[in-house]
One Martini backbone bead per residue (centre of mass of N, CA, C, O) as a GRO file, in nm:
protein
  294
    1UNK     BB    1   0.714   1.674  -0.308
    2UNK     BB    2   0.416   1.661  -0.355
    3UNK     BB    3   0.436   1.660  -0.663
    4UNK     BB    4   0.577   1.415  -0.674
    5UNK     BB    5   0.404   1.215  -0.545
    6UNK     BB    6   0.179   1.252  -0.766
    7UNK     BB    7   0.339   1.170  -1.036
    8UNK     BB    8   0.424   0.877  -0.940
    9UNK     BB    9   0.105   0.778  -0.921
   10UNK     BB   10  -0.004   0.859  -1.165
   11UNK     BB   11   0.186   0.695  -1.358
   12UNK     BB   12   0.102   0.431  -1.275
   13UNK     BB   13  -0.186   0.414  -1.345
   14UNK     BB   14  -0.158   0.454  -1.630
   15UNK     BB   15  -0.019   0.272  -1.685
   16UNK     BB   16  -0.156  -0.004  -1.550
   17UNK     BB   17  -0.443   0.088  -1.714
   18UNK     BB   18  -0.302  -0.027  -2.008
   19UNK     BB   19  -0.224  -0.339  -1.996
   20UNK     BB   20   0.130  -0.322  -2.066
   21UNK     BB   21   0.292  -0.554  -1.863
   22UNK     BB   22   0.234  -0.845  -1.807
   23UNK     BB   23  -0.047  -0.830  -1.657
   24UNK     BB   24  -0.300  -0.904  -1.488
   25UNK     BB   25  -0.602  -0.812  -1.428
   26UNK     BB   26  -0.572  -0.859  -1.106
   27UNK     BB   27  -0.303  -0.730  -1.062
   28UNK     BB   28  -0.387  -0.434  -1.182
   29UNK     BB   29  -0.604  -0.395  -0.982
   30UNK     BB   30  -0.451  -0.362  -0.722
   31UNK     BB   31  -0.190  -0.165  -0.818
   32UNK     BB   32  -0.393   0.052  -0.899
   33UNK     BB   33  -0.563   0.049  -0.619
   34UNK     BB   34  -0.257   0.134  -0.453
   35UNK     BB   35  -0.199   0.396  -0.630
   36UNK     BB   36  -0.473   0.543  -0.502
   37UNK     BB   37  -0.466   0.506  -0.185
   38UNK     BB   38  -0.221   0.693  -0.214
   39UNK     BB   39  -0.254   0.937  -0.340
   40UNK     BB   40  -0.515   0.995  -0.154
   41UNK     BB   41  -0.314   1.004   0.101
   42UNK     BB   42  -0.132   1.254   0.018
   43UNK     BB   43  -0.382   1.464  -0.044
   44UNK     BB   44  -0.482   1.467   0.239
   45UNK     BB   45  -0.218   1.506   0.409
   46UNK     BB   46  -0.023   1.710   0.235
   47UNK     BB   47  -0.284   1.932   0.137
   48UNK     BB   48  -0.561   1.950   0.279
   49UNK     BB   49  -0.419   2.021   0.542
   50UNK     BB   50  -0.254   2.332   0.452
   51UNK     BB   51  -0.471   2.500   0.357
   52UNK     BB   52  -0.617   2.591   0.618
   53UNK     BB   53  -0.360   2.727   0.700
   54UNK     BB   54  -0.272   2.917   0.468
   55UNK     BB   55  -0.581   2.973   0.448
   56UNK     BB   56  -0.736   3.090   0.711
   57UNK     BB   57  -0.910   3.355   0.658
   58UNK     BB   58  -1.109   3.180   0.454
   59UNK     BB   59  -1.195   2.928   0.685
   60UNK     BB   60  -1.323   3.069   0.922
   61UNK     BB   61  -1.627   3.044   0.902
   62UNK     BB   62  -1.548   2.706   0.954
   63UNK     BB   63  -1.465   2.664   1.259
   64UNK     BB   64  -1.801   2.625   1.387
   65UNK     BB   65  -1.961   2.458   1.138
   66UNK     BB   66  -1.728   2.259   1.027
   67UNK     BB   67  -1.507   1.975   1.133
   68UNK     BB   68  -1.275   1.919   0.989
   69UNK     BB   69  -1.060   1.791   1.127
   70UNK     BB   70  -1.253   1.521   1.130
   71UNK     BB   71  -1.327   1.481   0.837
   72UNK     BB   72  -0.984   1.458   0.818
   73UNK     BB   73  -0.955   1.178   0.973
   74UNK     BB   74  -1.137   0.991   0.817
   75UNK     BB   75  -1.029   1.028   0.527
   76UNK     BB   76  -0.675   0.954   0.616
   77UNK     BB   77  -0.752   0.674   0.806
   78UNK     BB   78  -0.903   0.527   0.555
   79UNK     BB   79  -0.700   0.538   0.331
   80UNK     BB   80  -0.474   0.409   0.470
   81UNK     BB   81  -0.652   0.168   0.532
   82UNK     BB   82  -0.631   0.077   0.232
   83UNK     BB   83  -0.335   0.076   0.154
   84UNK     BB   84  -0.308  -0.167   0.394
   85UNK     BB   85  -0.541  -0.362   0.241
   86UNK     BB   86  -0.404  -0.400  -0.029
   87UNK     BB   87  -0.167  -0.543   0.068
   88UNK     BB   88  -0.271  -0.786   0.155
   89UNK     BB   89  -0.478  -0.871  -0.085
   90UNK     BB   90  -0.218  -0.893  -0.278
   91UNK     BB   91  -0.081  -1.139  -0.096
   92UNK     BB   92  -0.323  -1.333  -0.106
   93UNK     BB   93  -0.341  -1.390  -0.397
   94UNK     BB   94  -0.126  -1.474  -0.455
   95UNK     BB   95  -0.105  -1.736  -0.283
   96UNK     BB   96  -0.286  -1.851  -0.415
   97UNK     BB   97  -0.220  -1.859  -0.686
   98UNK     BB   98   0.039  -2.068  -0.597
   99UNK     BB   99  -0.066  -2.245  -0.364
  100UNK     BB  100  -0.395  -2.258  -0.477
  101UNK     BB  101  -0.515  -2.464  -0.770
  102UNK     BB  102  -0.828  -2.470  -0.725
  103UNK     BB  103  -0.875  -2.147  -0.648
  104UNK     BB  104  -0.758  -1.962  -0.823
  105UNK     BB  105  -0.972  -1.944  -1.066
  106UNK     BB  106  -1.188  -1.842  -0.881
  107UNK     BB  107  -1.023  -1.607  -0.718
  108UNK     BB  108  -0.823  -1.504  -0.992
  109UNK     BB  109  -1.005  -1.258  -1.053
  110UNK     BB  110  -1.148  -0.936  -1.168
  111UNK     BB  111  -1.423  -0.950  -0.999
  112UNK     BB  112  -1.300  -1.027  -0.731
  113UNK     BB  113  -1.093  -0.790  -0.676
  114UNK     BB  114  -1.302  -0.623  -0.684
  115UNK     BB  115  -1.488  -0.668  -0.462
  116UNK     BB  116  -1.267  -0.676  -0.220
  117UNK     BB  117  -1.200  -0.380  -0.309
  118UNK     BB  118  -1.457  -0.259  -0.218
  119UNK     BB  119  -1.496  -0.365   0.091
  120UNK     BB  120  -1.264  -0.246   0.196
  121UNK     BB  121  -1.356   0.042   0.152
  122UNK     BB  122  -1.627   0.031   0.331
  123UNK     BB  123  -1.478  -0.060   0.609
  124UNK     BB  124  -1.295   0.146   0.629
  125UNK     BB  125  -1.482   0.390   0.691
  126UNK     BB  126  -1.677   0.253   0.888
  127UNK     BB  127  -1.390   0.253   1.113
  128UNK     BB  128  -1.343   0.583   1.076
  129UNK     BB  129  -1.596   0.722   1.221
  130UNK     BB  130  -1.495   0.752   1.516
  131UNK     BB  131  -1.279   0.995   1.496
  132UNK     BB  132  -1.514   1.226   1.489
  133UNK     BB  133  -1.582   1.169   1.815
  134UNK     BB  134  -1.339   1.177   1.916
  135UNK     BB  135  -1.223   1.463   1.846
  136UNK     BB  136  -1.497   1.570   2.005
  137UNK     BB  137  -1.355   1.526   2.277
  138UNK     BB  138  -1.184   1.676   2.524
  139UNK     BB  139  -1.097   1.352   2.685
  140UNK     BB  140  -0.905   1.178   2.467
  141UNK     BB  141  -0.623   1.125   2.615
  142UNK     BB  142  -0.767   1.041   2.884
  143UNK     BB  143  -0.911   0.829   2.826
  144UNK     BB  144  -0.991   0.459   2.793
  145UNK     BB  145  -1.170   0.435   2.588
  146UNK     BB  146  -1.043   0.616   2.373
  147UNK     BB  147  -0.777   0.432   2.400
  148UNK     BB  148  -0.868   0.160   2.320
  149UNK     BB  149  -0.915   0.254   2.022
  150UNK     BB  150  -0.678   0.371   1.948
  151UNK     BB  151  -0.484   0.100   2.034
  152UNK     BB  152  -0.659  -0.107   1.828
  153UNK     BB  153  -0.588   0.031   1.597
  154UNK     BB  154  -0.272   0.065   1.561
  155UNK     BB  155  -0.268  -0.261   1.559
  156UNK     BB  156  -0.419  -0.306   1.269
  157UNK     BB  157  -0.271  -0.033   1.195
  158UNK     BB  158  -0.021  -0.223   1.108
  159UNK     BB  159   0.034  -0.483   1.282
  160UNK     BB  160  -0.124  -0.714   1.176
  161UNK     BB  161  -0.047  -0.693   0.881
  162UNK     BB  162   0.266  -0.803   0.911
  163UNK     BB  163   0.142  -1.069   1.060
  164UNK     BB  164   0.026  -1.164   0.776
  165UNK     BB  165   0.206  -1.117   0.553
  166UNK     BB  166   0.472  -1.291   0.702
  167UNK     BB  167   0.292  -1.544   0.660
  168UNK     BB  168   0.222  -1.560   0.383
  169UNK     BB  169   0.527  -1.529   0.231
  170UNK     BB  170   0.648  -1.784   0.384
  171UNK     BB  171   0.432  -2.011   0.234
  172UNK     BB  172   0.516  -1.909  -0.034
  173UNK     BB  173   0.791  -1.970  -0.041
  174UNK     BB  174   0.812  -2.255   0.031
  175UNK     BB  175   0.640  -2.387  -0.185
  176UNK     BB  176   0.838  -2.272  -0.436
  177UNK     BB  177   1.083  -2.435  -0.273
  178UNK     BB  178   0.932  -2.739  -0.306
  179UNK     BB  179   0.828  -2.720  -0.640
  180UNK     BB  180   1.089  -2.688  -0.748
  181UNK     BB  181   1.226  -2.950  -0.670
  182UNK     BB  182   1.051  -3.085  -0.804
  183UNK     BB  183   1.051  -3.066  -1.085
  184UNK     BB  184   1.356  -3.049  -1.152
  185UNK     BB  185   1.336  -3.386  -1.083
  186UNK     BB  186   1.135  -3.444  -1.347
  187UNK     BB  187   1.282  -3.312  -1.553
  188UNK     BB  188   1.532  -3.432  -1.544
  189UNK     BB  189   1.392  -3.755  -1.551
  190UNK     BB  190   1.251  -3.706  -1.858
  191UNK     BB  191   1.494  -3.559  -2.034
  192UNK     BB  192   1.826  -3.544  -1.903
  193UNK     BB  193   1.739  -3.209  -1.837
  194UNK     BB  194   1.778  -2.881  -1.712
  195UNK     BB  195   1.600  -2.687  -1.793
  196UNK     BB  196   1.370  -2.425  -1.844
  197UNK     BB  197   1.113  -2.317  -1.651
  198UNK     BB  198   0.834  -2.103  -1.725
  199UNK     BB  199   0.646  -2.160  -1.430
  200UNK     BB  200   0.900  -2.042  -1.238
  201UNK     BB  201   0.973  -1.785  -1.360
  202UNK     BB  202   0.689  -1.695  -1.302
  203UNK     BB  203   0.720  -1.726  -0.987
  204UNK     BB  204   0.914  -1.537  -0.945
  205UNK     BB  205   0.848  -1.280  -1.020
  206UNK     BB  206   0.647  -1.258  -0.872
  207UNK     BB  207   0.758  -1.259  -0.587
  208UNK     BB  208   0.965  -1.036  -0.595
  209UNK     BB  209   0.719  -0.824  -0.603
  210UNK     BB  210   0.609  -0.930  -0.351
  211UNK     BB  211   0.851  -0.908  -0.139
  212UNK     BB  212   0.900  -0.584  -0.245
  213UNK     BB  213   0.636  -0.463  -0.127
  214UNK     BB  214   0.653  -0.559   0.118
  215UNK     BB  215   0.930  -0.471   0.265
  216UNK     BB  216   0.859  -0.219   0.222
  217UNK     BB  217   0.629  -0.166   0.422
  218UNK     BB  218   0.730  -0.260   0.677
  219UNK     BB  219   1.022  -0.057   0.686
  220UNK     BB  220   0.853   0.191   0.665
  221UNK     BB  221   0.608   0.145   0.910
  222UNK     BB  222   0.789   0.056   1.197
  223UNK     BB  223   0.837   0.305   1.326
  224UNK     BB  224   0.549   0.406   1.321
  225UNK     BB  225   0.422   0.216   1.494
  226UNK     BB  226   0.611   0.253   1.763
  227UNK     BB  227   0.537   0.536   1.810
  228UNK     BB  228   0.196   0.489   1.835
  229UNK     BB  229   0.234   0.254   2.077
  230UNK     BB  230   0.416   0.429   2.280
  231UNK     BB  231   0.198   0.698   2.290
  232UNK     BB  232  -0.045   0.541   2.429
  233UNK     BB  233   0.081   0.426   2.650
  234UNK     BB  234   0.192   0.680   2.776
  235UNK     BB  235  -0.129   0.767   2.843
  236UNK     BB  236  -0.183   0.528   3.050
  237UNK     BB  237   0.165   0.488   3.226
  238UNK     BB  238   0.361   0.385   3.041
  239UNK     BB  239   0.720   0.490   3.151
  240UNK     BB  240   1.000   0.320   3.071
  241UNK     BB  241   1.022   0.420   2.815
  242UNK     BB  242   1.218   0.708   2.621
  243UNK     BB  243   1.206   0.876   2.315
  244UNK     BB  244   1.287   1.015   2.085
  245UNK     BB  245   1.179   1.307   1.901
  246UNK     BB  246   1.266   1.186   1.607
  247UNK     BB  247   1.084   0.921   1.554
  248UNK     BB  248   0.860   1.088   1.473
  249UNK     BB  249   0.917   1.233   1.222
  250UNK     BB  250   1.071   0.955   1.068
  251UNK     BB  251   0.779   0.797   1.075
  252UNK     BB  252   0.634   1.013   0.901
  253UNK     BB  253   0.848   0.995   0.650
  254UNK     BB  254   0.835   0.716   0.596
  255UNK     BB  255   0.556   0.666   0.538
  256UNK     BB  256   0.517   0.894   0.330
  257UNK     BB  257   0.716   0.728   0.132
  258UNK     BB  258   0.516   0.457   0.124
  259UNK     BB  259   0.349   0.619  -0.135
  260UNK     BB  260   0.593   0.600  -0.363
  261UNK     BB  261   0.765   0.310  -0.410
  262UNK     BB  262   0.635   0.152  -0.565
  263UNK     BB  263   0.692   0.228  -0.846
  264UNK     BB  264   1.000   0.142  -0.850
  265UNK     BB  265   0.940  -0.179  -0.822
  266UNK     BB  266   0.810  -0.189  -1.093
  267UNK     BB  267   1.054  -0.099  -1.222
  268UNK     BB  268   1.273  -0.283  -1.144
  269UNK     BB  269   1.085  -0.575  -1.206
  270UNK     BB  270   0.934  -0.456  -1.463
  271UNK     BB  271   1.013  -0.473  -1.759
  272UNK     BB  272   0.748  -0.374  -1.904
  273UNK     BB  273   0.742  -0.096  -1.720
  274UNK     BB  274   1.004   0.040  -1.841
  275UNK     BB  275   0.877   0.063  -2.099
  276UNK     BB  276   0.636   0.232  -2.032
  277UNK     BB  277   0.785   0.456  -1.899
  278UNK     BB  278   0.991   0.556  -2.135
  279UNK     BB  279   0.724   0.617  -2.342
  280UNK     BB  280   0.628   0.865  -2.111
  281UNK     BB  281   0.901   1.005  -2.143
  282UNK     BB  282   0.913   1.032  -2.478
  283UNK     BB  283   0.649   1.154  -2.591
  284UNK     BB  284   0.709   1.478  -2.592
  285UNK     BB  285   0.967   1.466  -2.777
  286UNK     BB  286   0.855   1.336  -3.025
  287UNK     BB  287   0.648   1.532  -3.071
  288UNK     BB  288   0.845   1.788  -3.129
  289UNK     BB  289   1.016   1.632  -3.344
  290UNK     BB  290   0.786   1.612  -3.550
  291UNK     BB  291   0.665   1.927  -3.536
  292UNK     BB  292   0.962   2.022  -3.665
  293UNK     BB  293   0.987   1.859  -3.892
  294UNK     BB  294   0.673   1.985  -4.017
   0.00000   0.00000   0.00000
């Protein structure tokens, strides 16, 4: 399963960053930059974790000088938390181009792109270096001080993310079903038919696209998230409902699949993305049958 996931965000990656996709480059830098920081959370969480573990007496030598486990929590809560801020971050870029066409010019830029995903990525790294200090403190589990940053982390991510997505995506829906019925109105009155709008038709892709990343994201990190604040509250005293022990197992199991889905959603909404992953999929036959018929 680790190399299935590994082979699905590296696939996405390579196709998207030949762009040929048919989409900008402000887009393709989001999408590309979504599935390093799943990859990255992949290679974290999946292989990284597993190593000391297997292969225990090699790296005896270094559980007392020098703290894996914490270098390894603040490494996994960064990637994760890039993960879940480029999708926020790629819904505000959408929102913007549809929504505020003043600002789109200056906004929806290959080089803004960079500088956010940049951004977000050191604020990222530099908000989870508390987990280093947490996580050596030996009355982490009862503290007050640190149960309540990390319940106030839970909270960000991805609480709040939640219900960004779902108002940014709200009001881009409005804007769009508010603008088609508009147009509809003018072209039918200019030209005396209802043809196809090109523009419309654009619109209509994006949404689509934007729908179904946040849609994945918010389902499939929902169980995990209720149970990562509920196992907080439990620890502070409030134990008035009582959760079955397979939900953190099938929230962990959610969440780590919700890092290779984007890639099946590029290929579900974009037939360009369809066309060049069947090329990187026919690419090794057709060297072998040019290579035989030589």
């Amino acid at each position: 399963m680790d190399l299935n996931h590994l082979a699905v965000n590296l696939l996405a990656i390579g196709i998207l960053s030949r762009e040929r996709c048919g989409l900008s480059k402000c887009v393709t830098r989001y999408l590309v930059a979504m599935a390093a920081a799943d990859l990255l959370t992949i290679i974290i969480d999946m292989i990284l974790r597993h190593i000391p573990i297997v292969y225990k007496e090699q790296f005896q030598f270094l559980k007392y000088s020098i703290p894996l486990c914490n270098i390894h929590a603040v490494l996994l809560c960064a990637a994760t938390d890039c993960s879940v801020r480029f999708t926020i971050t790629f819904t505000f870029d959408r929102f913007v181009a549809i929504c505020c066409q003043k600002l789109r010019s200056k906004y929806c830029s290959e080089k803004t792109a960079t500088v956010v995903l940049g951004t977000v990525t050191v604020l990222s790294a530099l908000k989870n270096i508390f987990w280093y200090f947490m996580l050596t403190a030996g009355d982490v589990r009862s503290s007050r001080i640190w149960g309540t940053i990390e319940f106030l982390h839970y909270i960000l991510t991805p609480g709040v993310a939640f219900v960004l997505i779902l108002l940014l995506n709200a009001l881009t829906v409005r804007y769009i079903l508010v603008s088609s019925q508009g147009r509809r109105r003018l072209r039918a009155h200019s030209s005396g038919e209802s043809r196809r709008d090109p523009e419309m038709k654009s619109r209509r892709k994006s949404i689509i696209l934007l729908l179904a990343i946040s849609a994945n994201f918010m389902l499939l990190w929902a169980v995990f998230m209720v149970y990562l604040i509920w196992w907080r509250m439990w620890w502070f005293g409030y134990m008035s409902v009582t959760l079955p022990k397979f939900l953190r197992e099938l929230g962990f199991m959610l969440q780590l699949l919700s890092f290779c889905t984007n890639t099946v959603i590029y290929a579900v909404t974009q037939i360009q993305f369809r066309q060049q992953l069947k090329n990187v999929l026919k690419y090794p036959c057709t060297q072998l049958t040019k290579f035989i018929q030589s």
